[in-house]
Backbone as JSON, one array per atom type, in Angstrom:
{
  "sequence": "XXXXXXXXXXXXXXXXXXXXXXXXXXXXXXXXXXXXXXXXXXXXXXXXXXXXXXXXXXXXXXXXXXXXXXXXXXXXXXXXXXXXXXXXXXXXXXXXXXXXXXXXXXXXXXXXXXXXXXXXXXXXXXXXXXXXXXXXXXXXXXXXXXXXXXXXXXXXXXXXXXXXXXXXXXXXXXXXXXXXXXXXXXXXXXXXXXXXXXXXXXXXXXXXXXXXXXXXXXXXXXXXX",
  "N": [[-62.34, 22.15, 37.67], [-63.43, 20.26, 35.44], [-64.3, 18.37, 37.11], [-62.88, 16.38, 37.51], [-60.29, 14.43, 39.49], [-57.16, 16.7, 40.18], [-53.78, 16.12, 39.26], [-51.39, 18.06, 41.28], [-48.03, 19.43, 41.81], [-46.65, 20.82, 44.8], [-44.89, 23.1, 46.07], [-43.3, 24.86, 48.3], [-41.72, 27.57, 49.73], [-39.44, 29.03, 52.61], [-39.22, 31.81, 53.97], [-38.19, 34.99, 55.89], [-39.6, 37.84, 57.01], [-38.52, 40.78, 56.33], [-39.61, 43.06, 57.26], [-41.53, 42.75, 59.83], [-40.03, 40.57, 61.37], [-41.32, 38.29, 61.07], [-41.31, 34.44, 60.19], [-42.3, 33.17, 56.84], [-44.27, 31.92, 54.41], [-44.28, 30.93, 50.7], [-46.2, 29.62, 48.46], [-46.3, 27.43, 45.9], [-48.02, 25.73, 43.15], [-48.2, 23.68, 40.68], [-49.83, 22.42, 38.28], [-50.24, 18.97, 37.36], [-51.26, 16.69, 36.27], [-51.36, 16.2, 33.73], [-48.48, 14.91, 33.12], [-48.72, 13.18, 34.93], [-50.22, 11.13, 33.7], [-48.44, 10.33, 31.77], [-46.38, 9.6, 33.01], [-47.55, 7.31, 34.16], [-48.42, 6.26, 32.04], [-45.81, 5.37, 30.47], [-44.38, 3.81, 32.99], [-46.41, 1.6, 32.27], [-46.03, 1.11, 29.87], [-43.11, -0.01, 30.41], [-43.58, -2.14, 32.43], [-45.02, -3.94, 30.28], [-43.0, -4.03, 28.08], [-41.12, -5.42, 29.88], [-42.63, -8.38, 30.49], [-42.76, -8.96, 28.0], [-40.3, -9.03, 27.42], [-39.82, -11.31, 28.85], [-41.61, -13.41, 28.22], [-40.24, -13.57, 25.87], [-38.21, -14.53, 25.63], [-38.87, -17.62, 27.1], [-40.29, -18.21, 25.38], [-37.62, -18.42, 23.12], [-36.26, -20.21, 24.91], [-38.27, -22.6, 25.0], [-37.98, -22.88, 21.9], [-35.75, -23.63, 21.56], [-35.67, -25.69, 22.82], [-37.25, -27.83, 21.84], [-36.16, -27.9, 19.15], [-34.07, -29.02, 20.04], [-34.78, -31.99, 20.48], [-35.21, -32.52, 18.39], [-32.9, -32.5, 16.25], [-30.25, -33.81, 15.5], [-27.57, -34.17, 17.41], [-24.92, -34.85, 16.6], [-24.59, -34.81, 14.18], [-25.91, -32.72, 12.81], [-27.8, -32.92, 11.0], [-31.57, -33.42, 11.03], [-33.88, -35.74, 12.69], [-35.39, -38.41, 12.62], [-37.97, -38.57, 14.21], [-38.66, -35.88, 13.4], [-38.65, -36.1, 10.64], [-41.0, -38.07, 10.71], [-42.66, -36.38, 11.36], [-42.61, -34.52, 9.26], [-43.84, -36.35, 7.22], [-46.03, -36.87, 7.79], [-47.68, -33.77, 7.38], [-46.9, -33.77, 5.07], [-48.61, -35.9, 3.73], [-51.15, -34.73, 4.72], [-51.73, -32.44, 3.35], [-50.61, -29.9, 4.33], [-48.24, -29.6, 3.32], [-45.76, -30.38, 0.5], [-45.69, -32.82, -2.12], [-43.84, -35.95, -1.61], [-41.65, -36.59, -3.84], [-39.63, -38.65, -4.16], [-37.11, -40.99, -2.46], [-34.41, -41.14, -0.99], [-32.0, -43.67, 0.21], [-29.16, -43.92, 2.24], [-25.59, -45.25, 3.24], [-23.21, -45.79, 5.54], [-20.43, -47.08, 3.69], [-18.66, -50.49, 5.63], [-18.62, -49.32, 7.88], [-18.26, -50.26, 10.61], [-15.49, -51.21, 10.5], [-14.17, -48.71, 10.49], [-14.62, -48.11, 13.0], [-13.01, -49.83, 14.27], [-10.7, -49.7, 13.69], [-9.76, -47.05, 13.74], [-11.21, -45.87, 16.34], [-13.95, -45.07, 18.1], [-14.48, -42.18, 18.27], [-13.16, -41.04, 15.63], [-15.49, -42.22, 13.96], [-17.22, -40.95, 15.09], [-16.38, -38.12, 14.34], [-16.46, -38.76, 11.09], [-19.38, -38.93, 10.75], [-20.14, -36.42, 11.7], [-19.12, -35.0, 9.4], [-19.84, -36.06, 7.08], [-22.64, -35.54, 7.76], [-22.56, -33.03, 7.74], [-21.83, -32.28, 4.73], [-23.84, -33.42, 3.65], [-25.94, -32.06, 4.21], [-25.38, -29.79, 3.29], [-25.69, -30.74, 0.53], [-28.2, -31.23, -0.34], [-29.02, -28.51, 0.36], [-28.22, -27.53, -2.03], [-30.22, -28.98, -3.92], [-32.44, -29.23, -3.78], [-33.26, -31.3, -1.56], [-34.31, -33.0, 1.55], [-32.21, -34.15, 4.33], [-31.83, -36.78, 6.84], [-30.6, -38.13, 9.78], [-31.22, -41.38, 10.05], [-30.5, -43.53, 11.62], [-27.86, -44.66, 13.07], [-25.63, -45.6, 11.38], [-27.14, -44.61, 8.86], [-28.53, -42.61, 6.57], [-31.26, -40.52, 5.05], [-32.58, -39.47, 2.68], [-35.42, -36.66, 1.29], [-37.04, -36.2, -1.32], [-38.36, -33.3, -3.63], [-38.39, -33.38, -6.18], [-38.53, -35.56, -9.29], [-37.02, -36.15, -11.65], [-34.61, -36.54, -12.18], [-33.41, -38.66, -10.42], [-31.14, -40.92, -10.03], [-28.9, -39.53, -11.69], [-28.66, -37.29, -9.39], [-28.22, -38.67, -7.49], [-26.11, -39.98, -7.71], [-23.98, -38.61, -8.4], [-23.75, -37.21, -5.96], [-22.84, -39.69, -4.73], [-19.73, -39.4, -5.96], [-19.32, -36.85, -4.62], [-19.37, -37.55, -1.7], [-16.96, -39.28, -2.02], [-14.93, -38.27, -2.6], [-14.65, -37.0, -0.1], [-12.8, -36.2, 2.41], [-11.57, -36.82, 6.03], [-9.84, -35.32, 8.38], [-7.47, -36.39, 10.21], [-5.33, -36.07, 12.19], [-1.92, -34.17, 12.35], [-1.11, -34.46, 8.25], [-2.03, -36.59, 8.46], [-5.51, -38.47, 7.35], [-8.95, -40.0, 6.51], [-10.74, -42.01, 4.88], [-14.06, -42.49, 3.37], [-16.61, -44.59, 1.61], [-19.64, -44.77, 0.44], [-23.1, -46.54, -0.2], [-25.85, -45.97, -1.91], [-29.34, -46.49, -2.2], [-32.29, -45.65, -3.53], [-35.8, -44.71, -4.58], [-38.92, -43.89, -6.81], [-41.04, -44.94, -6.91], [-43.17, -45.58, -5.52], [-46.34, -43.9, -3.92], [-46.9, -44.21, -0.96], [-45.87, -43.21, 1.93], [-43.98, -44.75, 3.98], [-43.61, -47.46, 2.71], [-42.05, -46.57, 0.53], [-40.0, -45.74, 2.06], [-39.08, -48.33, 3.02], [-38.8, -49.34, 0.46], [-35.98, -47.84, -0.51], [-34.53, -48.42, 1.05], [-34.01, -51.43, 0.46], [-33.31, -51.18, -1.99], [-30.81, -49.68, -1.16], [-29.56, -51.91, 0.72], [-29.29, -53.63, -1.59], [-27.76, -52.97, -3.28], [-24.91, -52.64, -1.63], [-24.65, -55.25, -1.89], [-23.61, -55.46, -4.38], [-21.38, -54.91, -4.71], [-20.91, -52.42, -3.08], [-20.44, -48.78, -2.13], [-22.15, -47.71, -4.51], [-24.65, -46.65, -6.83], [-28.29, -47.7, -6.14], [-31.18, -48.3, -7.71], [-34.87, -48.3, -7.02]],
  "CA": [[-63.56, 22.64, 37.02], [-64.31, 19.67, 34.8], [-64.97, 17.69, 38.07], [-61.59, 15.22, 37.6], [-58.88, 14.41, 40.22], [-56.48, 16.89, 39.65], [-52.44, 16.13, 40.42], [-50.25, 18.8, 41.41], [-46.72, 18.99, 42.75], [-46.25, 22.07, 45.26], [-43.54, 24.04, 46.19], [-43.28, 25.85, 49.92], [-40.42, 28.47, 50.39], [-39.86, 29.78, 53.98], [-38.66, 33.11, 54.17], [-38.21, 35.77, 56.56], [-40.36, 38.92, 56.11], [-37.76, 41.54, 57.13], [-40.27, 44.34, 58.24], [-41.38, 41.95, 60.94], [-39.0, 39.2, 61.53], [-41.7, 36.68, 61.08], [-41.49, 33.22, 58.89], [-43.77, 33.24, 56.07], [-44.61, 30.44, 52.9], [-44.67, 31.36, 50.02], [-46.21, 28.47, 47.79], [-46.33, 27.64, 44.49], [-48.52, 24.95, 42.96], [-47.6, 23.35, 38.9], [-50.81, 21.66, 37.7], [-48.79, 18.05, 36.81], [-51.85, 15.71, 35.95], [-50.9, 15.33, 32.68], [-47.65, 14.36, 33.56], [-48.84, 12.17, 36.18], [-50.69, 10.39, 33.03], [-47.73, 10.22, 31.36], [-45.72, 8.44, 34.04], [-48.6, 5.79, 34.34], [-48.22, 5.47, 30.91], [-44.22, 4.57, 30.68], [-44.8, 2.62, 33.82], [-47.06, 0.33, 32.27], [-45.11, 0.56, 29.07], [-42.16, -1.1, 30.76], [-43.88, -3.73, 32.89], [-45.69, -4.84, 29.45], [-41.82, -4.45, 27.71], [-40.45, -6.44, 30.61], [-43.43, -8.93, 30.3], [-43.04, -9.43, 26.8], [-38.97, -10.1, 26.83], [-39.95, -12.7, 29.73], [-42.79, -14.14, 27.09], [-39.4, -13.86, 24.76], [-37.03, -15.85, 26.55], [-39.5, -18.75, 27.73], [-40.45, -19.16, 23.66], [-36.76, -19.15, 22.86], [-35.87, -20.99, 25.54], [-38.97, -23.76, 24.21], [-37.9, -23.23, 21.05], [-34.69, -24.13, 21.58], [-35.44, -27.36, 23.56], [-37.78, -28.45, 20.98], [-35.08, -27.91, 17.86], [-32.81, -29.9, 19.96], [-35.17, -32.94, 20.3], [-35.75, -32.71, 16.8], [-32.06, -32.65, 15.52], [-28.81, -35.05, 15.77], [-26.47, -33.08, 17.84], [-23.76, -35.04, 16.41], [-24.13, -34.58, 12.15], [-26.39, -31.25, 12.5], [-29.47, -32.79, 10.53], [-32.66, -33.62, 12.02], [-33.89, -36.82, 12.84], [-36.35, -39.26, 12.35], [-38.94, -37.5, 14.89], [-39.08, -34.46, 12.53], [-38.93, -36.94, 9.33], [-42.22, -38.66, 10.53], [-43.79, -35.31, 11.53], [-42.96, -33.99, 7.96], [-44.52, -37.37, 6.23], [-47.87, -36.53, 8.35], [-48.03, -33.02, 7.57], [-47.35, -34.16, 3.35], [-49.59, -36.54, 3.86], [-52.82, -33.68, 5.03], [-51.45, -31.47, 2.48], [-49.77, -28.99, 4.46], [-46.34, -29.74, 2.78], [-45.53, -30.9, -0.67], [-45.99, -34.28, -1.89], [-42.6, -36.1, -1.62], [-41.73, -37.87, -4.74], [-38.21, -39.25, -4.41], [-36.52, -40.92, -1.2], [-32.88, -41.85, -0.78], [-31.56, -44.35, 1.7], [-27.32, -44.18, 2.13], [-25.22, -45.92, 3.95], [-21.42, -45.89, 5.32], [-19.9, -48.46, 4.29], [-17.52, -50.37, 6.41], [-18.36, -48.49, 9.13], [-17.53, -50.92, 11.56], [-13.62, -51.29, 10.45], [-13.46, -47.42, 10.7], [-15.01, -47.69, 14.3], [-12.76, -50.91, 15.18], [-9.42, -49.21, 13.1], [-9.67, -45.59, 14.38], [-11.52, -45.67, 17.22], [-15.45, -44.46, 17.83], [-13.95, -41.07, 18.21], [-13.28, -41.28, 14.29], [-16.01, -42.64, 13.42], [-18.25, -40.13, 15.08], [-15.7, -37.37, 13.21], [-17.22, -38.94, 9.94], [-20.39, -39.25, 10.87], [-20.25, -35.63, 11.5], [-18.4, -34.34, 8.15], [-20.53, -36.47, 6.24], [-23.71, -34.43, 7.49], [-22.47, -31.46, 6.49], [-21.83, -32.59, 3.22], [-24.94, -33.83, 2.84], [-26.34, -30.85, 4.27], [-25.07, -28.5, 1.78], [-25.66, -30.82, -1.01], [-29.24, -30.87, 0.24], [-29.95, -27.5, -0.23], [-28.06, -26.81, -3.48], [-30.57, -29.95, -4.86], [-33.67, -29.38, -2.92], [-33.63, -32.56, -0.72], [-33.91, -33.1, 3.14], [-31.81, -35.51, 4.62], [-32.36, -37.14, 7.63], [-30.22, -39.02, 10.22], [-31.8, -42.3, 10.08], [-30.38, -44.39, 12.93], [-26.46, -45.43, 13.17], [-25.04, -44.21, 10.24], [-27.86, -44.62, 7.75], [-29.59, -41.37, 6.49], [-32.39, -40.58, 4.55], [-33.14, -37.97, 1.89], [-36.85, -36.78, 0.57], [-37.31, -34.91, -2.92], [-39.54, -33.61, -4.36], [-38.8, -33.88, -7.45], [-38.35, -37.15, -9.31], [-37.02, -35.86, -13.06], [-33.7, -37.59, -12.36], [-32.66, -39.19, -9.31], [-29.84, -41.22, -10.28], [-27.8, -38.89, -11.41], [-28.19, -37.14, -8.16], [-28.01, -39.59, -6.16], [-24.21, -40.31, -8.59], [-23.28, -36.99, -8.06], [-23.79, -37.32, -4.23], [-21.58, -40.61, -4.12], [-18.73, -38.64, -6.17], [-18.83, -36.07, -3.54], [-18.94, -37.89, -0.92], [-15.86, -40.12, -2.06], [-13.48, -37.14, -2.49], [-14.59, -36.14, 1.3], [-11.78, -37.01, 3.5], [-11.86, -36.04, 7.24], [-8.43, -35.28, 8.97], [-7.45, -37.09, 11.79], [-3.88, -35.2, 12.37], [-1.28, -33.55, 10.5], [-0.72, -35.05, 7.69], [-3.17, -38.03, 8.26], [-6.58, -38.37, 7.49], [-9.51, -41.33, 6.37], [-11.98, -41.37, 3.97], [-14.94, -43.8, 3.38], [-17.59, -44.47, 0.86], [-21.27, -44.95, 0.81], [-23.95, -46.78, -1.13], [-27.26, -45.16, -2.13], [-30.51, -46.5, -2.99], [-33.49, -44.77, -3.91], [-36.88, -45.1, -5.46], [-39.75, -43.25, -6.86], [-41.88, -46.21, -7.2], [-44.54, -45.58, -4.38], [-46.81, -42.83, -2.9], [-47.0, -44.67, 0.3], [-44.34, -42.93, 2.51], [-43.65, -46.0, 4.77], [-43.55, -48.09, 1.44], [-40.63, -46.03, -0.27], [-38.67, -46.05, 2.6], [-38.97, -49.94, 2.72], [-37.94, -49.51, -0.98], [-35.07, -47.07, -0.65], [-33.59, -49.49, 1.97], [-33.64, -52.4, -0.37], [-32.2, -51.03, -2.81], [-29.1, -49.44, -0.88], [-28.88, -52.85, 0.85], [-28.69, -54.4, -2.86], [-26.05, -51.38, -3.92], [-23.91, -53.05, -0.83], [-24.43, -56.52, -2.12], [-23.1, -55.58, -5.43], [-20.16, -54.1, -4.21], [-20.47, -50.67, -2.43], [-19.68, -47.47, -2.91], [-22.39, -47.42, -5.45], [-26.47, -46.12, -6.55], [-29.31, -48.76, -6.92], [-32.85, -47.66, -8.23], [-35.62, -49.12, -6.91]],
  "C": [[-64.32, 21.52, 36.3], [-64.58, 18.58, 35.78], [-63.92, 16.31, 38.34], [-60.66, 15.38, 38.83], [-57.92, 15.08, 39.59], [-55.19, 16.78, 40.28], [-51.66, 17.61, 40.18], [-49.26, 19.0, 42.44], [-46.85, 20.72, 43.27], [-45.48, 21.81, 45.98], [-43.35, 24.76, 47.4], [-41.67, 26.51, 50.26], [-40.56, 29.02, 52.13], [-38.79, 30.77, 53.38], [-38.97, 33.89, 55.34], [-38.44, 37.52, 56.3], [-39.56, 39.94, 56.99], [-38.07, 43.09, 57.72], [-40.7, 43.65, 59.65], [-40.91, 40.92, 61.83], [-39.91, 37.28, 61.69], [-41.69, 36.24, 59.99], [-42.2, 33.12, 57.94], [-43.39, 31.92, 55.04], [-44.85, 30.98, 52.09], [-45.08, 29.77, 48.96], [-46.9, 28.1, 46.6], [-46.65, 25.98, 44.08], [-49.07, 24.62, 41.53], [-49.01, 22.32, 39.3], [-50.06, 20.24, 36.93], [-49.79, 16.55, 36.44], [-51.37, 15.05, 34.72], [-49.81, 14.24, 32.48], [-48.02, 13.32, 34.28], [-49.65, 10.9, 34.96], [-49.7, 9.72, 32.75], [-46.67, 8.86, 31.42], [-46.34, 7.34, 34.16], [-48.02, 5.5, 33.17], [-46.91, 4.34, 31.14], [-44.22, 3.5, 31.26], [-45.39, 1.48, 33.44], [-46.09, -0.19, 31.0], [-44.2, -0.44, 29.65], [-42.36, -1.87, 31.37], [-44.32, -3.89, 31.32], [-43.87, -4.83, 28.33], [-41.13, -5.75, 28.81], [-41.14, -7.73, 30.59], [-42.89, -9.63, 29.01], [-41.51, -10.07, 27.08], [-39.25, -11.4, 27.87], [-40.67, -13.38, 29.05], [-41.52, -14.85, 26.06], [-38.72, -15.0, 24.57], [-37.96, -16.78, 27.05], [-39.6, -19.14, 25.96], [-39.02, -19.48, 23.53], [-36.15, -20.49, 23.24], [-37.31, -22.61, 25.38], [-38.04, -23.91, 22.67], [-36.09, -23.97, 20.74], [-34.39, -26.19, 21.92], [-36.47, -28.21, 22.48], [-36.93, -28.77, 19.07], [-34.26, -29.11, 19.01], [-33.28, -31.48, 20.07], [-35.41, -33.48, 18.83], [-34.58, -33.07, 15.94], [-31.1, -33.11, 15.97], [-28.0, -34.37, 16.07], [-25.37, -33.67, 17.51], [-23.7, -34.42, 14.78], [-25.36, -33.16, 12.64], [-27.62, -31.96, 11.41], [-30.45, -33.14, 11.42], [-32.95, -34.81, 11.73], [-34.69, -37.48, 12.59], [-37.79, -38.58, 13.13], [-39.48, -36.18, 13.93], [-39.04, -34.95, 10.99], [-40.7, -37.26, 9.04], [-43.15, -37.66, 10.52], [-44.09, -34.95, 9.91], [-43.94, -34.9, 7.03], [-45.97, -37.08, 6.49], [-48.15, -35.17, 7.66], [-48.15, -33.27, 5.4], [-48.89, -34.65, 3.09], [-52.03, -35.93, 4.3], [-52.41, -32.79, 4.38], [-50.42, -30.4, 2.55], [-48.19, -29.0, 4.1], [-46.75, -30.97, 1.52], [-45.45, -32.27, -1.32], [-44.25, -34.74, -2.16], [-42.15, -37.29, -3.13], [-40.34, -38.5, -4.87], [-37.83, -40.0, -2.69], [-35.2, -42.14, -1.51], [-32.58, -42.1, 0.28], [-29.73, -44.61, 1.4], [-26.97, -44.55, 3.82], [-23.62, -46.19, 4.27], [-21.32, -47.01, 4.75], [-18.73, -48.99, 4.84], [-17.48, -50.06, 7.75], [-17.86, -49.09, 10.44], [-16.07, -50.65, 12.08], [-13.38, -49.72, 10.74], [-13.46, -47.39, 12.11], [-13.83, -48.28, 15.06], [-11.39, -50.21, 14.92], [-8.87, -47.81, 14.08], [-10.06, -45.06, 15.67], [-13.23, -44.87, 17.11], [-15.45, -42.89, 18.01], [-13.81, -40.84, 16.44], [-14.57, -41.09, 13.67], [-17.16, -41.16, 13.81], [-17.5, -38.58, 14.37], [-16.23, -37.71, 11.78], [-18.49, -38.92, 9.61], [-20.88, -37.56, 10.67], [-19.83, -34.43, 9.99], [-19.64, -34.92, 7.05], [-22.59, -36.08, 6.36], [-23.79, -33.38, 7.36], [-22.35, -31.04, 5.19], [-23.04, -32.81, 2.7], [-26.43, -32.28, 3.17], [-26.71, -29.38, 3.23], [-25.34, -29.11, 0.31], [-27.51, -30.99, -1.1], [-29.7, -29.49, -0.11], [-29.98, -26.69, -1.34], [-29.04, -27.49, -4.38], [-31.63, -29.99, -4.46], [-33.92, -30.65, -2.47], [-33.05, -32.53, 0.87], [-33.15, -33.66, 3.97], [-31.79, -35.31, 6.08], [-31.33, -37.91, 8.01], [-31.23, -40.11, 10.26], [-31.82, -43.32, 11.6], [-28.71, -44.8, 12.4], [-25.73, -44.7, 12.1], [-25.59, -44.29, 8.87], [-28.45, -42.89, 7.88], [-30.72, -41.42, 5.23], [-32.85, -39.48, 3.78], [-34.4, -38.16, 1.21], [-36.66, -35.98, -0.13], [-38.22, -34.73, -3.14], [-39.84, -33.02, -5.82], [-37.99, -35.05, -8.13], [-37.46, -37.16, -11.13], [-35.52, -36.65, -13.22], [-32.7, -37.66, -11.02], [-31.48, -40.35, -9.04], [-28.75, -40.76, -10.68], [-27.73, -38.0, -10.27], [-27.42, -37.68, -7.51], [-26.1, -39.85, -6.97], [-23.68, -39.21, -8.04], [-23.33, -36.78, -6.37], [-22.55, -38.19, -3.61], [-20.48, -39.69, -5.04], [-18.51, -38.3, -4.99], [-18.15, -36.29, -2.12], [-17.19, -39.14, -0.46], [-14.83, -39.43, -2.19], [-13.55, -36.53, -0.93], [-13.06, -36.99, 2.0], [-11.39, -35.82, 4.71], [-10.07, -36.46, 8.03], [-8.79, -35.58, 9.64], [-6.4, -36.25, 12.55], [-2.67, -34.86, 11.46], [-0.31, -34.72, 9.79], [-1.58, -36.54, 7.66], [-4.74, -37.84, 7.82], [-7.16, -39.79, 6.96], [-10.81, -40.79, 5.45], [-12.94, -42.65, 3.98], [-16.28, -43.47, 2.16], [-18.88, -44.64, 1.19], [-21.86, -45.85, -0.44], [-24.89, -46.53, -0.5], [-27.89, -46.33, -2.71], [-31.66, -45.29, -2.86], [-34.53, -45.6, -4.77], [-37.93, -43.79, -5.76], [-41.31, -43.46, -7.36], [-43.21, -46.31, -6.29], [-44.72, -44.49, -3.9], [-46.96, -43.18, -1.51], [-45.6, -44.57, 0.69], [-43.74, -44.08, 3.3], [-43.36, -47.38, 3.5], [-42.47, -47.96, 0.22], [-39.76, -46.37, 0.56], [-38.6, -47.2, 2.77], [-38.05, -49.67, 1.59], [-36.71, -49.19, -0.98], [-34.21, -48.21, -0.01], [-33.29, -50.41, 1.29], [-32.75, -52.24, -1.68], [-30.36, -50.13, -2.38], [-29.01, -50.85, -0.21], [-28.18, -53.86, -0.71], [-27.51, -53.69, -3.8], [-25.1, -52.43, -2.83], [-23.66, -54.66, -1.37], [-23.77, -56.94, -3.55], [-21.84, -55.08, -5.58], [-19.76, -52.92, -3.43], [-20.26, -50.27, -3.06], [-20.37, -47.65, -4.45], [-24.18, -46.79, -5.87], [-27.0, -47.1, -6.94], [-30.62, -48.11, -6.85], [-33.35, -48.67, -7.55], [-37.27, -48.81, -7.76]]
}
């Protein structure tokens, strides 16, 4: 009546009309447009569900491959690549200005590599970014594999970064990473730091000089810059 395509499902019985023995139809015809909407609907529903988890899985599956370029699959922090991004993004505002940066450093690391084997060494390498990990986010600072077995922490705040940075070497001097039962190896670090320059490329110069001058005064200790 209102001039639309209408769907309907019919129905055809045969029977036998037993005054005359002939076949007849009887047939019965359900008005099923709505339904027939219905079904489109769903239908499209689940291509645009199936759509979307395929949308899902291609982001994870980016986001996955982009976290893993970004972070040190041996110590679990992130790396220099996602250091420099963060300095750019400080640097145009979108992130906080950084006012602290700590540069540490095994020391020794060699003799552990040449003693224990580079098996060891990458066992420390890894313990000692989980440590710094967790002490990282009880202290609000980032740390950063650096390259070899230097890392790199940014603060941002500057109210007292030597006793951090003290309280960091403690921690890290009671770490000791089992080797087997009953054995294990431990190793120290020296820290520098500074909070002497807004020029991010200019601290970390600094930070470096002063953990190389922490090593030249003995290790296993913090130098300000």
């Amino acid at each position: 009546d209102d001039g639309k395509i209408r769907w309907s499902r019919i129905i055809a019985n045969l029977i036998e009309n037993p005054s005359n023995g002939h076949l007849e139809c009887i047939i019965y015809g359900v008005d099923i447009s709505d339904e027939k909407i219905r079904l489109e609907e769903l239908q499209l529903k689940e291509k645009q569900a199936m759509l979307e988890e395929e949308v899902n899985e291609v982001r994870e599956l980016y986001n996955q491959a982009d976290r893993d370029r970004r972070v040190d699959f041996l110590t679990g922090l992130y790396n220099r690549l996602d250091l420099f991004e963060l300095i750019q993004k400080s640097l145009t505002g979108k992130f906080a200005t950084i006012e602290t940066m700590y540069m540490l450093d095994i020391d020794n690391f060699k003799h552990i590599n040449d003693t224990y084997g580079h098996s060891t060494g990458d066992l420390c390498l890894k313990e000692l970014g989980g440590l710094l990990k967790q002490f990282g986010e009880q202290h609000h600072i980032c740390f950063y594999r650096y390259g070899g077995e230097e890392f790199l922490g940014i603060g941002l705040d500057q109210s007292n970064p030597q006793a951090l940075a003290a309280e960091l070497l403690t921690e890290i001097d009671a770490l000791t990473v089992p080797l087997a039962p009953q054995s294990s190896v431990s190793f120290t670090v020296s820290i520098g730091y500074t909070t002497n320059n807004r020029r991010y490329e200019k601290m970390i110069d600094l930070a470096d000089q002063a953990m190389y001058l922490a090593k030249k005064q003995g290790k296993n200790r913090v130098v300000g810059h």
